[in-house]
C-alpha positions as CSV (number, residue, x, y, z in Angstrom):
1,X,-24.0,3.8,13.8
2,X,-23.6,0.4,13.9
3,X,-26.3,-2.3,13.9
4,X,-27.6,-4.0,16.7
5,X,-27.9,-7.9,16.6
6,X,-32.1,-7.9,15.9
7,X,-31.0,-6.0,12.4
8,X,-30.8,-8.6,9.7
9,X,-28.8,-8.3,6.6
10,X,-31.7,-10.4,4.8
11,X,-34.0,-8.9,2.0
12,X,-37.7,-9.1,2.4
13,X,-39.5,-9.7,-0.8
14,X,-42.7,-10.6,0.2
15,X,-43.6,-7.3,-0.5
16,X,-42.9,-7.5,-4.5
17,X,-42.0,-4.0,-4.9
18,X,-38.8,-3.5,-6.5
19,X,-37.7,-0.3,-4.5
20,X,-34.6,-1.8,-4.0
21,X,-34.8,-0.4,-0.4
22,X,-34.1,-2.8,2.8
23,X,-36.5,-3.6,5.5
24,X,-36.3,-4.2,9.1
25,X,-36.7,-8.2,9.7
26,X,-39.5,-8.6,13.2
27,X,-37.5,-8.2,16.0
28,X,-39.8,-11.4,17.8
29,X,-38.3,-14.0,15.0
30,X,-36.0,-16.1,17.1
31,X,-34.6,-16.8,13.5
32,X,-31.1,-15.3,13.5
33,X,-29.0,-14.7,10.0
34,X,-25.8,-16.0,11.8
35,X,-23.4,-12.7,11.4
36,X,-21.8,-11.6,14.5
37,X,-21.1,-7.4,14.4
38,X,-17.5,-7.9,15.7
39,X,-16.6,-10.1,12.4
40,X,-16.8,-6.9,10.6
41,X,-14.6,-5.3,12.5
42,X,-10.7,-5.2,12.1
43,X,-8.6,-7.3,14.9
44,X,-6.4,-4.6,17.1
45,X,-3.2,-7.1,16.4
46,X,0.1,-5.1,16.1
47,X,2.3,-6.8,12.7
48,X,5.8,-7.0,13.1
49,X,8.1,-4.2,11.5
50,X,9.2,-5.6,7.8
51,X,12.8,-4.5,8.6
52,X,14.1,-6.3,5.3
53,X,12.3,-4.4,2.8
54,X,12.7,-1.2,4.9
55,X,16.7,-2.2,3.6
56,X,15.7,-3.1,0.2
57,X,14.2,0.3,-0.3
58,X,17.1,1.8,0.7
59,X,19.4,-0.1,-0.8
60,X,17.3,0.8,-4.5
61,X,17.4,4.6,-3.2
62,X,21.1,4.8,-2.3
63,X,21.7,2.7,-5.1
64,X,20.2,4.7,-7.6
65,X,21.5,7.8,-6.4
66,X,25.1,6.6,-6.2
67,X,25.0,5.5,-9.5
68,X,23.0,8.7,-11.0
69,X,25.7,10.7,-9.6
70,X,28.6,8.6,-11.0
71,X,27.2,9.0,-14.3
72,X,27.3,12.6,-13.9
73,X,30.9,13.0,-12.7
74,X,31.8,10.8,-15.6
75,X,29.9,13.1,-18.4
76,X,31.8,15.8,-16.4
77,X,35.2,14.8,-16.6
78,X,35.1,13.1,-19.9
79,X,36.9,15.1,-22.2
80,X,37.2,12.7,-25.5
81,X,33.7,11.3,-25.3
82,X,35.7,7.7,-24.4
83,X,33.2,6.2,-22.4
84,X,29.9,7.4,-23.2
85,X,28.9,3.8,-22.9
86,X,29.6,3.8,-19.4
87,X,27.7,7.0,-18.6
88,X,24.3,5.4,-20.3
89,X,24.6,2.4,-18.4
90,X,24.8,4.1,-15.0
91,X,22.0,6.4,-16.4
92,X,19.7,3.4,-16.7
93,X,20.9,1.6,-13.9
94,X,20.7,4.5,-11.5
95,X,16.9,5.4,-13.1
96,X,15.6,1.8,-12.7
97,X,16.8,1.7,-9.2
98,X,16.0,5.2,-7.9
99,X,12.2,5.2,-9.0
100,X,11.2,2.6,-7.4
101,X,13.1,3.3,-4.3
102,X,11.8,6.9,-4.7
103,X,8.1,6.0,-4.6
104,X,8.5,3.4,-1.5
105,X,10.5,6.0,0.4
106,X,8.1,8.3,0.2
107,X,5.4,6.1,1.3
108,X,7.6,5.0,4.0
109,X,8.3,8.4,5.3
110,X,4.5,9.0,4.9
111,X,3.5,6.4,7.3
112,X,6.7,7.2,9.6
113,X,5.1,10.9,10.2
114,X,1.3,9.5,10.7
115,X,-0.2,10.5,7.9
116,X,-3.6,9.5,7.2
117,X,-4.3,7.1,4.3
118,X,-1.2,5.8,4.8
119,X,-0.8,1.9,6.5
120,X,2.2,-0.4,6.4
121,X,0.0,-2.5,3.9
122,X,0.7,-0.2,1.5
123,X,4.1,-1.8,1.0
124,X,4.8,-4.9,-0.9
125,X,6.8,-7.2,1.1
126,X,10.1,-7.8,-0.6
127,X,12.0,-10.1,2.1
């Protein structure tokens, strides 16, 4: 329940007893503690869709996955262990890319189905 406007968000301790518990200030004060209820409340404005790092997660998830599955056709068709070099770099590559773009998909798809918990603010804006 929220608070009417004669609750005050002042402490009376005139009493002296350190209860710690908060009292009601007289509702005939005309003295008012100059908080409004609707300031504590969140605005109903609609953000804008980040469309660019909506493509920068992709871009890391396809990325990562392109070059995680070009590093296993290469360790499948090398025969002579020639470019093993190759392969690690597109492992590293493809694992630095994909887990971020992982995690941020998922969130993404998250709030794209509704679930609670889950808000656009969640996401970092990249663009």
């Amino acid at each position: 329940m929220l608070p009417n406007k004669s609750d005050s968000r002042r402490r009376l301790n005139a009493t002296g007893l350190s209860t710690g518990d908060y009292n009601k200030v007289n509702t005939d004060t005309t003295e008012t503690d100059g908080f409004v209820n609707e300031q504590w409340v969140a605005p109903n404005v609609e953000e804008p869709i980040p469309w660019k790092t909506i493509a920068i997660i992709l871009v890391l998830f396809v990325g990562g996955t392109i070059c995680i599955c070009c590093a296993t056709l290469d360790w499948l068709a090398d025969v002579n262990q020639d470019r093993s070099d190759r392969i690690g770099a597109l492992t590293i590559i493809g694992a630095l890319t994909i887990i971020p773009g992982g995690y941020y998909l998922y969130i993404l798809l998250c709030i794209l189905m509704h679930r609670t918990g889950y808000t656009m603010d969640d996401i970092r804006r990249l663009g």
